[in-house]
N, C-alpha and C positions, 0 to 999 in steps of 0.2 A: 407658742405662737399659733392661734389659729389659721383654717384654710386659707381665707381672704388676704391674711398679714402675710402667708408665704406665698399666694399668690402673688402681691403684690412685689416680696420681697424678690423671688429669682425668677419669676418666668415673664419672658418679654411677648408680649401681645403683637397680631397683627395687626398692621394701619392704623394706627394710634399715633394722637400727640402725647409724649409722653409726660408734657406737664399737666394734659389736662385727663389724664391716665390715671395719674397719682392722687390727684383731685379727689378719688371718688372712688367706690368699691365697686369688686371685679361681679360680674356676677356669675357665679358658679353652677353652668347644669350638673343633676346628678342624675338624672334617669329622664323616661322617654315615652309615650305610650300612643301612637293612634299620630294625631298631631296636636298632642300637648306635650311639652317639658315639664321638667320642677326641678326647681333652684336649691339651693341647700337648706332656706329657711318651708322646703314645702311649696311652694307656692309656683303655681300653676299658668302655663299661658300658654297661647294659643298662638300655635309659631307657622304663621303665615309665611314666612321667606326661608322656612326649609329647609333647617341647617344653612349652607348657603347655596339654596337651591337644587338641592341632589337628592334631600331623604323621598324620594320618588312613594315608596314602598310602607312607608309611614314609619314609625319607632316602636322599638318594641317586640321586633320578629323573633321570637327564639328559637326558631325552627333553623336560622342561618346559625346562629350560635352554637346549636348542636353540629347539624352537618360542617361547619367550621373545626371544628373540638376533634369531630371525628378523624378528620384530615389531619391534622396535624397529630393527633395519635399515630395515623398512620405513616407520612410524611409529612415533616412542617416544611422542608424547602429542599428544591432544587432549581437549578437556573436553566435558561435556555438560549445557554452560548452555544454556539460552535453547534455539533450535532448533536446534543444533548435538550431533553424535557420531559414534560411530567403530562401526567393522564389529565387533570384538570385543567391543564393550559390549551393541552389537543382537544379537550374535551369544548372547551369555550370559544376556541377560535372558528371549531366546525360551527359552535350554533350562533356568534355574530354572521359570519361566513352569510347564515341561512336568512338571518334575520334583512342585511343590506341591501339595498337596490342594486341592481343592474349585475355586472362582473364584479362589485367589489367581493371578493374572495379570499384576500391575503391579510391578515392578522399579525400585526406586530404589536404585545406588552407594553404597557409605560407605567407609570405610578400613579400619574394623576393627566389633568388638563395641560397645564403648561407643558409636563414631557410628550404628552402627545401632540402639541403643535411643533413642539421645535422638533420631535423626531420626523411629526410631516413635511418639514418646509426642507430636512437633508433629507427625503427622500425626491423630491421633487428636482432638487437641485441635484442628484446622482441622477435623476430621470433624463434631464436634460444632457447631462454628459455625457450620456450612453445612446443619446440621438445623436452624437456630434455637436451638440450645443455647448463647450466648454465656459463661455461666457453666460448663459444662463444659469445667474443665480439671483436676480431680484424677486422680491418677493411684493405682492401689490397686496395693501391692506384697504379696510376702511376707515376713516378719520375716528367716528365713533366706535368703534371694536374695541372687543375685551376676551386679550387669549393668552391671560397670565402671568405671573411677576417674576420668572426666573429672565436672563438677560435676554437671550432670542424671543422666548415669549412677551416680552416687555418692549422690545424692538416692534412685535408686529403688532403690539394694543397702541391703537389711536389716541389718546386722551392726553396731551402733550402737560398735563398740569400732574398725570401721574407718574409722569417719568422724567423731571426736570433737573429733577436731585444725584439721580443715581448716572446720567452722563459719565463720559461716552457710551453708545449702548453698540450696539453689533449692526455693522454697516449693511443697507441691499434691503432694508424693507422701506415700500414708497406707499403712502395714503392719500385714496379719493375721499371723495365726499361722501356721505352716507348716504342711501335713498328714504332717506328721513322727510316724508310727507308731511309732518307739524313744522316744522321750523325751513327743512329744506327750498331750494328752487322754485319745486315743482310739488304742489300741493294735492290733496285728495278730488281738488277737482280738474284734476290737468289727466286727461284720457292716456296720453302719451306716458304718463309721467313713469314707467319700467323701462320702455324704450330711452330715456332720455338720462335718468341715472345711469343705464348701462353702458350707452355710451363714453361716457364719461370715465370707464375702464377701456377701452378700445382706442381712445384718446392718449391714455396715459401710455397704454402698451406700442404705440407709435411711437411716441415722443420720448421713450426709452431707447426704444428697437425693440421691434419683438424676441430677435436672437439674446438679447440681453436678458426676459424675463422668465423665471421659471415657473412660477404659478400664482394666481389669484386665490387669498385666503380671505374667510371671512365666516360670521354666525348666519347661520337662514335666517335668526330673529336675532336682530341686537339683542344681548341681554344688560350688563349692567350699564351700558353707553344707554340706556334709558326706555328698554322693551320697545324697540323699534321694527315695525312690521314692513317689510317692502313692498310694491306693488306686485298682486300679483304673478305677473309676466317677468316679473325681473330677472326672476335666477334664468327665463330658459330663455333670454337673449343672454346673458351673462355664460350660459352652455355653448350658446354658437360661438360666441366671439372667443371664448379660452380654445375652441376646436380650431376656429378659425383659423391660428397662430399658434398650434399644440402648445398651448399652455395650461398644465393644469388645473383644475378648478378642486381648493380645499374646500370643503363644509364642518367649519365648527363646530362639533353639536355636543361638545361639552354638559352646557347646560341644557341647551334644547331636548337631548335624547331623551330615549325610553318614555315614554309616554308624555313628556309635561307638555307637548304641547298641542296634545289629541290624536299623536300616530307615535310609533318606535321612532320615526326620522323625522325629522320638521321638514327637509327637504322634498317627502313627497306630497307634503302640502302643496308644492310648485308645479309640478308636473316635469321635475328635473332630477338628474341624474350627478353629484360630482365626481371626480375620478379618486378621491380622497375622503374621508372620515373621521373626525379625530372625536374619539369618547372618553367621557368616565363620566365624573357624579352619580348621575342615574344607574351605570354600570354595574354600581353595589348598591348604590341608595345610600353612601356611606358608612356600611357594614364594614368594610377594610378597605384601603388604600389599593387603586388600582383604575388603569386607563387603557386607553386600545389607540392603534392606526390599522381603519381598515383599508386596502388598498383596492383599487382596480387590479386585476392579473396583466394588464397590457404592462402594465409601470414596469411589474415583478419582470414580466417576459423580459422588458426592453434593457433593464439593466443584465438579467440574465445573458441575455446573448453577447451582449458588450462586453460581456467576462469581468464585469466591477464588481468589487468587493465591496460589503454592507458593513465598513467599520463602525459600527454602532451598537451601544446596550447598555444594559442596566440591568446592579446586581441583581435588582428584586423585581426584572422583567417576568413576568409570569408566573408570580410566586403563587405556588400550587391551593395554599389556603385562601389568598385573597381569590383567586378562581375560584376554586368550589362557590365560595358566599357570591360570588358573580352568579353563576351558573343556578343557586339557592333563588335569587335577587330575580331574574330572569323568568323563572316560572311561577313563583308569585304573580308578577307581574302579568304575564300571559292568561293564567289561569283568572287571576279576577277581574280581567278584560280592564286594566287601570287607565288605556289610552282612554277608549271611550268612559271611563267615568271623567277621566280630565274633560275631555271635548263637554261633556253634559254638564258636571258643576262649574267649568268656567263659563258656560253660557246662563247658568242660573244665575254666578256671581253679577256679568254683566249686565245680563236685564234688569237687577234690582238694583243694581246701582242705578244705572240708566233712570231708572222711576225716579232717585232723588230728587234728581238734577240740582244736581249742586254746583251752585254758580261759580265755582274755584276750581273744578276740572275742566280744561278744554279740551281735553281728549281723554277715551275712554278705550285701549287697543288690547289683541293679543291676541294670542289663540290657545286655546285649553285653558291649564292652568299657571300660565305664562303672561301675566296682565300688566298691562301698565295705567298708570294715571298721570295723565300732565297735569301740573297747576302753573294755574297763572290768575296775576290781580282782576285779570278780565277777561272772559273767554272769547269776545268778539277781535279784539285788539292784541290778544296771544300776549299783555303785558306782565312781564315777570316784576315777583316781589323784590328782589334784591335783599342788603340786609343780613344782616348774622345775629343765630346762626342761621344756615339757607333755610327756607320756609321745610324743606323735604325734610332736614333733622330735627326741626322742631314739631315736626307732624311725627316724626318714626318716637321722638322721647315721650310725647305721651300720650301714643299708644302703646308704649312698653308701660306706663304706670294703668294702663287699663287692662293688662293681662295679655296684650296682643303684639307678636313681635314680625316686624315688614320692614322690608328693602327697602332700599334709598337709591336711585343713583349718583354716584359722588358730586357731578358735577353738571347737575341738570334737575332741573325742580321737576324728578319727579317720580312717583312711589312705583316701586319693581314689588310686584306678587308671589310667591315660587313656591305656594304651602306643599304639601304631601298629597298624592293624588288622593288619599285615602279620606280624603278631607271629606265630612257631613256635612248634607243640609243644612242641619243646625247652627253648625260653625261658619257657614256662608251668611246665613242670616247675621250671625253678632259681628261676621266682620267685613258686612255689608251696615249696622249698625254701626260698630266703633270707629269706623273709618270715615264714614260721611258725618258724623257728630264731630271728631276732631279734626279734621280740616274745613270743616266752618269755620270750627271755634278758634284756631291756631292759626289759619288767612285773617280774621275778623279782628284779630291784635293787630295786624299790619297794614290794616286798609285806615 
Protein backbone atom coordinates (compact mmCIF):
# COMPACT_ATOMS: atom_id res chain seq x y z
CA UNK A 1 0.00 0.00 0.00
CA UNK A 2 1.34 3.07 -0.88
CA UNK A 3 1.66 6.70 1.14
CA UNK A 4 -1.66 8.28 -0.32
CA UNK A 5 -3.75 4.45 0.13
CA UNK A 6 -2.60 4.57 3.95
CA UNK A 7 -3.15 7.96 4.11
CA UNK A 8 -6.22 7.61 3.17
CA UNK A 9 -6.69 4.36 4.79
CA UNK A 10 -6.06 5.41 8.88
CA UNK A 11 -5.50 8.98 9.33
CA UNK A 12 -8.47 11.26 9.75
CA UNK A 13 -7.96 14.80 8.49
CA UNK A 14 -8.94 18.04 9.65
CA UNK A 15 -12.35 19.75 8.57
CA UNK A 16 -13.12 17.64 5.82
CA UNK A 17 -16.24 16.16 4.51
CA UNK A 18 -15.38 13.03 4.59
CA UNK A 19 -17.11 11.77 1.38
CA UNK A 20 -15.75 14.21 -0.37
CA UNK A 21 -12.12 13.35 1.36
CA UNK A 22 -12.20 10.00 -0.13
CA UNK A 23 -13.14 11.41 -3.48
CA UNK A 24 -9.72 12.41 -4.01
CA UNK A 25 -6.01 12.05 -3.11
CA UNK A 26 -4.45 13.35 0.00
CA UNK A 27 -1.88 15.58 -0.89
CA UNK A 28 1.27 14.77 0.96
CA UNK A 29 4.05 17.69 1.91
CA UNK A 30 7.40 16.23 2.31
CA UNK A 31 9.80 19.04 2.77
CA UNK A 32 9.96 22.86 2.89
CA UNK A 33 12.33 25.50 1.73
CA UNK A 34 12.14 29.53 2.00
CA UNK A 35 8.21 29.63 1.09
CA UNK A 36 7.98 26.63 -1.12
CA UNK A 37 6.82 23.01 -0.31
CA UNK A 38 7.03 19.85 -2.40
CA UNK A 39 4.70 17.18 -2.48
CA UNK A 40 5.72 13.69 -2.68
CA UNK A 41 5.40 13.58 -6.47
CA UNK A 42 8.27 16.74 -6.46
CA UNK A 43 6.28 19.31 -7.11
CA UNK A 44 6.55 22.55 -5.98
CA UNK A 45 4.27 25.53 -4.78
CA UNK A 46 4.35 28.50 -3.48
CA UNK A 47 2.45 28.44 -0.01
CA UNK A 48 1.01 31.61 0.47
CA UNK A 49 -1.26 30.94 3.66
CA UNK A 50 1.71 29.53 5.57
CA UNK A 51 1.20 26.42 6.76
CA UNK A 52 -1.89 27.76 8.60
CA UNK A 53 -0.55 31.02 9.00
CA UNK A 54 2.35 30.55 11.51
CA UNK A 55 5.56 29.51 9.41
CA UNK A 56 6.44 33.25 10.14
CA UNK A 57 10.25 32.35 9.72
CA UNK A 58 10.03 30.54 6.41
CA UNK A 59 10.78 26.48 6.06
CA UNK A 60 13.71 25.04 6.20
CA UNK A 61 15.68 26.47 9.20
CA UNK A 62 18.13 23.89 10.29
CA UNK A 63 19.70 25.90 12.66
CA UNK A 64 16.27 25.25 15.07
CA UNK A 65 16.86 21.62 14.25
CA UNK A 66 20.06 21.50 15.60
CA UNK A 67 19.74 23.75 18.66
CA UNK A 68 16.49 21.44 19.14
CA UNK A 69 18.67 17.96 18.87
CA UNK A 70 20.94 19.64 21.26
CA UNK A 71 18.33 20.11 23.91
CA UNK A 72 16.92 17.13 23.97
CA UNK A 73 20.42 15.42 24.14
CA UNK A 74 20.64 17.27 26.88
CA UNK A 75 17.13 17.25 28.50
CA UNK A 76 14.10 16.24 26.20
CA UNK A 77 11.44 17.03 29.03
CA UNK A 78 10.59 18.25 32.26
CA UNK A 79 7.27 20.03 33.40
CA UNK A 80 6.52 23.06 35.14
CA UNK A 81 4.02 21.95 37.77
CA UNK A 82 4.15 22.93 41.18
CA UNK A 83 7.78 24.33 41.84
CA UNK A 84 9.47 22.61 39.33
CA UNK A 85 11.16 23.90 35.59
CA UNK A 86 13.59 24.05 33.10
CA UNK A 87 16.23 26.54 31.82
CA UNK A 88 14.45 27.01 28.38
CA UNK A 89 11.01 27.64 29.72
CA UNK A 90 12.73 30.52 32.24
CA UNK A 91 14.76 31.22 29.62
CA UNK A 92 11.68 32.18 27.05
CA UNK A 93 9.26 33.54 29.55
CA UNK A 94 12.01 36.28 30.35
CA UNK A 95 12.37 37.18 26.67
CA UNK A 96 8.34 37.16 25.83
CA UNK A 97 8.22 39.07 29.30
CA UNK A 98 10.76 41.57 27.26
CA UNK A 99 9.19 41.55 24.05
CA UNK A 100 5.13 42.68 25.41
CA UNK A 101 3.74 45.88 25.84
CA UNK A 102 3.08 47.49 28.98
CA UNK A 103 3.20 45.17 32.55
CA UNK A 104 2.51 42.19 30.63
CA UNK A 105 5.21 40.17 32.42
CA UNK A 106 3.72 36.80 33.66
CA UNK A 107 4.17 33.73 31.12
CA UNK A 108 2.07 30.80 31.36
CA UNK A 109 2.90 27.54 28.66
CA UNK A 110 0.10 26.12 26.49
CA UNK A 111 0.65 23.90 23.36
CA UNK A 112 -0.84 25.70 20.92
CA UNK A 113 -3.78 28.59 20.09
CA UNK A 114 -6.86 27.16 21.43
CA UNK A 115 -4.95 26.20 25.03
CA UNK A 116 -3.90 29.40 25.26
CA UNK A 117 -7.35 31.07 24.93
CA UNK A 118 -9.07 28.72 27.15
CA UNK A 119 -6.12 28.95 29.63
CA UNK A 120 -6.89 32.91 29.34
CA UNK A 121 -10.47 33.04 29.75
CA UNK A 122 -9.77 30.75 33.58
CA UNK A 123 -7.37 33.13 34.17
CA UNK A 124 -9.69 36.13 33.86
CA UNK A 125 -12.40 34.43 35.43
CA UNK A 126 -9.86 33.44 38.86
CA UNK A 127 -9.07 37.35 38.17
CA UNK A 128 -12.50 38.24 39.01
CA UNK A 129 -12.86 36.04 42.02
CA UNK A 130 -10.05 37.34 43.54
CA UNK A 131 -11.56 41.04 43.23
CA UNK A 132 -14.65 39.61 45.06
CA UNK A 133 -16.38 39.19 41.80
CA UNK A 134 -17.58 35.43 42.26
CA UNK A 135 -20.20 35.96 39.50
CA UNK A 136 -17.72 37.13 36.99
CA UNK A 137 -17.36 34.57 34.58
CA UNK A 138 -18.91 35.72 31.06
CA UNK A 139 -16.69 35.96 28.61
CA UNK A 140 -17.74 38.67 25.53
CA UNK A 141 -16.63 37.56 22.04
CA UNK A 142 -16.79 38.79 18.59
CA UNK A 143 -19.42 37.31 16.16
CA UNK A 144 -16.72 36.81 13.56
CA UNK A 145 -13.76 35.54 15.75
CA UNK A 146 -11.58 32.63 15.43
CA UNK A 147 -10.00 31.09 18.79
CA UNK A 148 -10.04 27.42 18.04
CA UNK A 149 -11.79 24.00 18.04
CA UNK A 150 -11.24 22.53 21.43
CA UNK A 151 -14.78 23.05 23.50
CA UNK A 152 -14.02 26.54 25.40
CA UNK A 153 -12.19 27.67 22.41
CA UNK A 154 -14.99 26.76 20.13
CA UNK A 155 -17.55 28.48 22.75
CA UNK A 156 -15.64 31.87 22.26
CA UNK A 157 -15.16 31.56 18.10
CA UNK A 158 -18.10 33.45 16.58
CA UNK A 159 -18.96 31.58 13.42
CA UNK A 160 -22.22 29.81 14.51
CA UNK A 161 -22.21 27.33 11.17
CA UNK A 162 -18.82 25.98 12.83
CA UNK A 163 -20.07 25.01 15.75
CA UNK A 164 -23.63 23.72 15.24
CA UNK A 165 -22.67 20.04 15.28
CA UNK A 166 -20.65 19.63 18.11
CA UNK A 167 -23.58 21.29 20.81
CA UNK A 168 -23.89 21.73 23.84
CA UNK A 169 -20.65 23.86 23.93
CA UNK A 170 -19.42 25.49 27.51
CA UNK A 171 -21.95 28.06 28.79
CA UNK A 172 -20.71 32.12 29.65
CA UNK A 173 -19.25 33.10 26.27
CA UNK A 174 -21.62 36.09 24.70
CA UNK A 175 -20.99 37.79 20.92
CA UNK A 176 -21.13 41.35 19.47
CA UNK A 177 -21.01 42.31 16.31
CA UNK A 178 -17.64 42.57 14.54
CA UNK A 179 -16.19 46.12 13.63
CA UNK A 180 -16.28 44.78 10.20
CA UNK A 181 -16.25 47.99 7.91
CA UNK A 182 -17.26 46.07 4.42
CA UNK A 183 -20.41 44.40 5.36
CA UNK A 184 -20.93 46.01 8.99
CA UNK A 185 -23.22 49.17 10.28
CA UNK A 186 -20.75 51.43 9.99
CA UNK A 187 -18.75 51.60 6.87
CA UNK A 188 -15.12 53.11 5.86
CA UNK A 189 -16.78 56.20 5.45
CA UNK A 190 -18.55 56.73 8.97
CA UNK A 191 -15.76 58.89 10.98
CA UNK A 192 -17.31 57.58 14.16
CA UNK A 193 -17.28 54.26 13.10
CA UNK A 194 -14.36 52.80 16.27
CA UNK A 195 -16.47 54.74 18.65
CA UNK A 196 -19.58 53.19 17.54
CA UNK A 197 -18.56 49.49 17.24
CA UNK A 198 -17.12 49.88 20.66
CA UNK A 199 -19.87 50.76 22.02
CA UNK A 200 -21.63 48.24 21.24
CA UNK A 201 -19.35 46.12 23.87
CA UNK A 202 -20.23 48.65 26.69
CA UNK A 203 -23.79 47.94 25.76
CA UNK A 204 -23.65 44.32 26.06
CA UNK A 205 -21.44 44.60 29.29
CA UNK A 206 -24.65 46.64 30.93
CA UNK A 207 -27.17 44.43 29.69
CA UNK A 208 -25.31 41.42 31.36
CA UNK A 209 -24.19 43.36 34.49
CA UNK A 210 -20.81 44.37 34.65
CA UNK A 211 -20.44 42.17 37.95
CA UNK A 212 -21.46 39.21 35.74
CA UNK A 213 -18.58 39.83 33.09
CA UNK A 214 -14.95 38.64 33.31
CA UNK A 215 -13.28 39.86 30.29
CA UNK A 216 -13.60 40.97 26.49
CA UNK A 217 -11.66 38.40 24.20
CA UNK A 218 -11.01 39.02 20.71
CA UNK A 219 -8.06 39.02 17.56
CA UNK A 220 -6.77 42.87 16.94
CA UNK A 221 -7.19 41.64 13.23
CA UNK A 222 -9.96 39.04 12.49
CA UNK A 223 -8.04 36.41 10.94
CA UNK A 224 -10.02 33.47 9.50
CA UNK A 225 -13.79 35.31 10.29
CA UNK A 226 -12.31 36.98 7.05
CA UNK A 227 -8.88 39.50 7.71
CA UNK A 228 -10.94 41.97 9.29
CA UNK A 229 -9.29 45.28 10.11
CA UNK A 230 -11.03 47.67 12.76
CA UNK A 231 -10.99 51.10 12.79
CA UNK A 232 -8.28 52.54 13.95
CA UNK A 233 -9.37 53.95 17.38
CA UNK A 234 -11.27 50.86 18.24
CA UNK A 235 -9.08 48.80 20.53
CA UNK A 236 -8.37 52.15 22.69
CA UNK A 237 -12.09 52.96 23.43
CA UNK A 238 -12.42 49.16 23.79
CA UNK A 239 -9.28 49.85 26.61
CA UNK A 240 -11.38 52.54 28.48
CA UNK A 241 -14.66 50.84 28.61
CA UNK A 242 -12.84 47.01 29.85
CA UNK A 243 -11.04 49.71 32.73
CA UNK A 244 -14.25 51.30 33.02
CA UNK A 245 -15.95 48.18 34.63
CA UNK A 246 -12.32 46.08 35.40
CA UNK A 247 -12.93 43.94 32.89
CA UNK A 248 -10.20 42.43 31.22
CA UNK A 249 -9.30 42.99 27.82
CA UNK A 250 -7.79 39.58 25.99
CA UNK A 251 -5.93 40.17 22.70
CA UNK A 252 -5.63 37.12 20.48
CA UNK A 253 -2.71 37.27 18.73
CA UNK A 254 -2.43 33.70 17.83
CA UNK A 255 -2.19 34.47 14.32
CA UNK A 256 -1.40 38.06 14.38
CA UNK A 257 2.01 37.67 16.55
CA UNK A 258 5.62 37.93 15.73
CA UNK A 259 5.73 39.81 12.89
CA UNK A 260 2.88 38.97 10.43
CA UNK A 261 1.41 41.87 10.72
CA UNK A 262 4.43 44.41 10.59
CA UNK A 263 5.30 44.69 14.46
CA UNK A 264 5.77 41.60 17.21
CA UNK A 265 2.09 42.61 18.59
CA UNK A 266 -0.72 43.66 16.17
CA UNK A 267 -1.89 45.53 19.15
CA UNK A 268 0.52 48.20 19.14
CA UNK A 269 -0.55 48.98 15.73
CA UNK A 270 -3.51 50.62 18.00
CA UNK A 271 -1.95 52.52 20.34
CA UNK A 272 -3.41 50.14 23.01
CA UNK A 273 -2.40 48.00 25.72
CA UNK A 274 -4.61 44.57 26.65
CA UNK A 275 -4.15 43.20 30.05
CA UNK A 276 -3.84 39.63 28.33
CA UNK A 277 -1.92 37.89 25.40
CA UNK A 278 -2.51 34.79 24.17
CA UNK A 279 0.36 33.32 21.50
CA UNK A 280 1.83 30.69 19.52
CA UNK A 281 2.04 29.91 15.57
CA UNK A 282 4.44 32.57 15.09
CA UNK A 283 5.84 31.48 18.59
CA UNK A 284 7.95 28.58 16.73
CA UNK A 285 6.94 29.35 13.23
CA UNK A 286 5.81 25.73 13.55
CA UNK A 287 9.14 24.26 14.31
CA UNK A 288 7.39 22.28 17.43
CA UNK A 289 4.22 22.52 19.10
CA UNK A 290 3.95 25.29 21.67
CA UNK A 291 1.78 28.55 23.02
CA UNK A 292 2.08 31.20 25.61
CA UNK A 293 -0.43 33.56 28.09
CA UNK A 294 1.19 36.42 28.79
CA UNK A 295 -0.25 38.15 31.61
CA UNK A 296 -0.37 41.71 33.07
CA UNK A 297 1.39 41.36 36.77
CA UNK A 298 -1.82 43.32 38.29
CA UNK A 299 -3.90 39.87 37.26
CA UNK A 300 -0.99 37.68 38.98
CA UNK A 301 -0.82 40.24 42.05
CA UNK A 302 -4.61 40.29 42.45
CA UNK A 303 -5.07 36.63 42.51
CA UNK A 304 -1.88 36.25 44.62
CA UNK A 305 -3.17 38.30 47.45
CA UNK A 306 -6.72 36.61 47.35
CA UNK A 307 -4.55 33.35 48.28
CA UNK A 308 -6.37 31.42 45.09
CA UNK A 309 -4.91 28.61 43.71
CA UNK A 310 -4.03 28.32 39.86
CA UNK A 311 -5.48 24.68 39.36
CA UNK A 312 -4.39 24.56 36.03
CA UNK A 313 -1.63 22.77 33.37
CA UNK A 314 -0.45 20.79 31.08
CA UNK A 315 1.66 17.86 30.77
CA UNK A 316 3.70 19.36 28.05
CA UNK A 317 3.40 23.15 29.42
CA UNK A 318 6.79 24.37 28.72
CA UNK A 319 8.36 21.56 27.31
CA UNK A 320 12.02 22.53 27.33
CA UNK A 321 12.66 21.49 23.43
CA UNK A 322 9.68 23.19 22.09
CA UNK A 323 11.33 26.33 24.17
CA UNK A 324 14.73 26.38 22.97
CA UNK A 325 13.09 26.17 18.96
CA UNK A 326 10.90 29.12 20.39
CA UNK A 327 13.65 31.08 21.72
CA UNK A 328 15.80 29.60 18.07
CA UNK A 329 12.44 30.95 16.23
CA UNK A 330 12.70 34.47 18.08
CA UNK A 331 16.14 35.72 17.09
CA UNK A 332 15.84 34.79 13.64
CA UNK A 333 13.24 36.59 13.71
CA UNK A 334 14.68 39.71 15.44
CA UNK A 335 17.81 39.50 13.82
CA UNK A 336 16.40 39.64 10.10
CA UNK A 337 14.18 42.56 11.17
CA UNK A 338 10.97 40.06 9.59
CA UNK A 339 8.32 42.54 11.07
CA UNK A 340 9.47 45.25 8.97
CA UNK A 341 10.02 42.96 5.79
CA UNK A 342 6.28 41.93 6.51
CA UNK A 343 5.19 45.72 6.78
CA UNK A 344 7.32 46.32 3.16
CA UNK A 345 6.36 43.19 0.97
CA UNK A 346 2.77 43.37 2.25
CA UNK A 347 2.69 46.91 0.99
CA UNK A 348 4.44 45.92 -2.26
CA UNK A 349 1.73 43.01 -2.51
CA UNK A 350 -1.01 45.69 -2.04
CA UNK A 351 -0.06 48.39 -4.42
CA UNK A 352 0.32 45.77 -7.27
CA UNK A 353 -2.69 44.48 -6.76
CA UNK A 354 -4.22 47.70 -6.38
CA UNK A 355 -2.81 48.54 -10.16
CA UNK A 356 -5.06 45.54 -11.41
CA UNK A 357 -8.06 46.63 -10.39
CA UNK A 358 -9.95 43.76 -10.73
CA UNK A 359 -13.38 44.33 -10.83
CA UNK A 360 -14.27 41.12 -8.40
CA UNK A 361 -12.37 42.49 -5.39
CA UNK A 362 -14.28 45.03 -3.45
CA UNK A 363 -11.89 45.24 -0.89
CA UNK A 364 -8.38 45.14 -0.60
CA UNK A 365 -7.33 45.15 3.58
CA UNK A 366 -4.66 44.10 6.06
CA UNK A 367 -1.60 45.00 7.56
CA UNK A 368 1.93 43.44 6.69
CA UNK A 369 1.59 40.20 5.51
CA UNK A 370 -1.88 39.56 6.93
CA UNK A 371 -4.12 40.48 3.70
CA UNK A 372 -7.49 39.98 2.84
CA UNK A 373 -9.46 40.12 -0.31
CA UNK A 374 -13.23 40.44 -0.56
CA UNK A 375 -15.07 39.30 -3.58
CA UNK A 376 -18.13 40.01 -4.75
CA UNK A 377 -20.20 39.97 -8.36
CA UNK A 378 -20.00 43.72 -8.02
CA UNK A 379 -17.90 45.96 -6.18
CA UNK A 380 -20.27 49.03 -6.07
CA UNK A 381 -23.34 46.87 -4.81
CA UNK A 382 -21.00 44.56 -2.43
CA UNK A 383 -23.15 41.67 -4.25
CA UNK A 384 -22.07 38.26 -3.44
CA UNK A 385 -21.88 35.26 -5.89
CA UNK A 386 -23.59 32.68 -4.01
CA UNK A 387 -23.58 29.14 -5.41
CA UNK A 388 -21.40 25.98 -4.84
CA UNK A 389 -18.96 25.58 -4.45
CA UNK A 390 -18.44 29.28 -2.70
CA UNK A 391 -16.61 31.51 -5.26
CA UNK A 392 -13.47 31.58 -2.44
CA UNK A 393 -12.97 27.53 -2.83
CA UNK A 394 -13.26 27.61 -6.22
CA UNK A 395 -10.67 30.51 -6.56
CA UNK A 396 -8.17 28.57 -3.60
CA UNK A 397 -8.71 25.08 -6.19
CA UNK A 398 -7.05 26.52 -8.89
CA UNK A 399 -4.76 28.31 -7.67
CA UNK A 400 -3.49 25.06 -6.00
CA UNK A 401 -3.34 23.55 -9.89
CA UNK A 402 -1.08 26.82 -10.49
CA UNK A 403 1.40 26.00 -7.97
CA UNK A 404 0.13 28.48 -5.49
CA UNK A 405 -1.68 27.57 -2.07
CA UNK A 406 -4.01 30.58 -0.19
CA UNK A 407 -6.55 30.71 2.60
CA UNK A 408 -10.10 30.85 2.36
CA UNK A 409 -12.35 32.14 4.83
CA UNK A 410 -14.98 29.35 5.48
CA UNK A 411 -17.74 31.36 5.40
CA UNK A 412 -17.29 34.54 3.76
CA UNK A 413 -16.16 34.98 0.07
CA UNK A 414 -13.08 35.88 0.89
CA UNK A 415 -9.23 35.08 0.28
CA UNK A 416 -7.11 35.19 3.75
CA UNK A 417 -3.06 35.70 2.79
CA UNK A 418 -0.65 34.45 5.68
CA UNK A 419 2.53 33.48 3.39
CA UNK A 420 6.17 33.33 5.45
CA UNK A 421 7.48 36.74 6.18
CA UNK A 422 10.44 35.60 4.23
CA UNK A 423 8.43 35.70 1.18
CA UNK A 424 10.54 37.62 -2.22
CA UNK A 425 9.66 40.09 -4.42
CA UNK A 426 9.57 37.64 -6.99
CA UNK A 427 7.10 35.57 -5.34
CA UNK A 428 4.79 38.77 -4.61
CA UNK A 429 5.01 39.34 -8.19
CA UNK A 430 3.55 35.57 -9.35
CA UNK A 431 1.17 35.92 -6.67
CA UNK A 432 0.12 39.17 -7.52
CA UNK A 433 -0.05 37.50 -11.08
CA UNK A 434 -1.81 34.11 -10.26
CA UNK A 435 -4.25 35.53 -8.17
CA UNK A 436 -5.65 38.36 -10.20
CA UNK A 437 -5.74 35.95 -13.35
CA UNK A 438 -7.72 33.31 -11.41
CA UNK A 439 -10.34 35.30 -9.87
CA UNK A 440 -11.31 36.86 -13.17
CA UNK A 441 -11.38 33.80 -14.51
CA UNK A 442 -13.31 31.70 -11.63
CA UNK A 443 -15.92 35.10 -10.98
CA UNK A 444 -16.26 35.21 -14.84
CA UNK A 445 -17.90 31.36 -14.71
CA UNK A 446 -20.55 32.80 -12.46
CA UNK A 447 -21.36 36.10 -13.83
Amino acid sequence: MNLHDLDKQHLIHAEVHFRDFYARQPVIIVRGEGSTVYDTEGVPYLDAQGGLGLVNIGYGRKEIGELAARQMEKLMYYHTYFHFSNEPAVRLAAKLAETAPGDLNKVFFTLGGAESVESAAKLARLYQRAKGRPQGDKIICLELGYHGNTFGALSATGMAKHKELFGPLVPGFIHIPAPDRFEGTWGYDEPEAGARYAALLEERILAEGPESVAAFLAEPILGVGGTINPPDDYWRHVRTICDKYDILWIADEVMTGFGRTGATWAVTHFGATPDVICSAKGLTSGYLPLGAVISSDRIVAAITEADLPFTHGFTYAGHPVSCEAALANIAIYEREGLAERSAAIGARFMEQFRERNNPYVADLRGKGLMIGLELARDRESKQRFGGEPAIGFAIEAACFREGVIIGVAPYRDTINLTPPLVLTEAEVDRLVDVLDRVIRSECEKRI
